[in-house]
C-alpha positions in Angstrom: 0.0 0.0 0.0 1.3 3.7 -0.9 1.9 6.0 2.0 -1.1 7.9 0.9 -3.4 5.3 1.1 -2.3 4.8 4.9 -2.7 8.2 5.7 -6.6 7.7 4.6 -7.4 4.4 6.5 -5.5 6.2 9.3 -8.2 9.8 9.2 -11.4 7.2 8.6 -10.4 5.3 11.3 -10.0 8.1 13.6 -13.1 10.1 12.9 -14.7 6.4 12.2 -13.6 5.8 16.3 -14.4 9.2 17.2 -18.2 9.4 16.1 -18.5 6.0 17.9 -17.1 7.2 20.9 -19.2 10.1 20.6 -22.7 8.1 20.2 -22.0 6.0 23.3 -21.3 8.9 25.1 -24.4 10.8 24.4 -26.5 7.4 24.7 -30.0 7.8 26.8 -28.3 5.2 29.4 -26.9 8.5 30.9 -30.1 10.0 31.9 -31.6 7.4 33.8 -30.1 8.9 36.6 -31.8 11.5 38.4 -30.4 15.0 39.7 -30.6 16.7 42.5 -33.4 19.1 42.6 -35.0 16.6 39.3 -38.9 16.9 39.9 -40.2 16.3 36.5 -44.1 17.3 35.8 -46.6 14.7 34.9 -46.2 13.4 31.1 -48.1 14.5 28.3 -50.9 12.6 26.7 -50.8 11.2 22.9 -53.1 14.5 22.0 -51.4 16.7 23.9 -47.7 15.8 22.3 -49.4 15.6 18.6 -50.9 18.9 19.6 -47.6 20.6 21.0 -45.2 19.2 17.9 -47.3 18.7 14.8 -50.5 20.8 15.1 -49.2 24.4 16.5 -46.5 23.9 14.0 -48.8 23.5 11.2 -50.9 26.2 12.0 -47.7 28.9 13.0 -46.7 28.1 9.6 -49.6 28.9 8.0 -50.8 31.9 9.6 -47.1 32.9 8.9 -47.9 32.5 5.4 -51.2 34.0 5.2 -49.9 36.9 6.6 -46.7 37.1 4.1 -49.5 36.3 1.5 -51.4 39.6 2.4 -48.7 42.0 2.8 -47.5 40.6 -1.0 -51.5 41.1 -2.5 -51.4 44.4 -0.4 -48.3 45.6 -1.8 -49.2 45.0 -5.4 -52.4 46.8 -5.8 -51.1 50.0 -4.1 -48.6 49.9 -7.3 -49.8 52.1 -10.1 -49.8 50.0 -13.3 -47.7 52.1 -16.1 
């Protein structure tokens, strides 16, 4: 094997290793362990977490948009055609 070749098994290895290492250290296994002071609120229901992170950000986007969508109409009919 050329030198160069070596010096790429030698970086993918590395940053191969590192994201590994990486993964398991940032694995859920960690937070199974309470800290002091931890006093977590009752869980959310099925409706309330499709509510909370699908339907407000449905409906943000959209009245985002509507309003974009009237300031753009707005803006062109107060142009004078020419």
């Amino acid at each position: 094997m050329s030198n160069k070749v070596n010096k790429n098994v030698l970086r993918a290895g590395t940053i191969t290793a590192g994201t590994a290492l990486m993964l398991l250290m940032s694995s859920p296994a960690f937070a199974l362990t309470r800290d002091d002071g931890d006093d977590p609120g009752p869980g959310l229901s099925v409706i309330e977490t499709l509510g909370l992170y699908v339907a407000l950000p449905i409906v943000l986007f959209l009245v985002i948009a509507g309003l974009v969508m009237v300031g753009d109409k707005s803006h062109k009919q107060a142009e004078p055609k020419g």
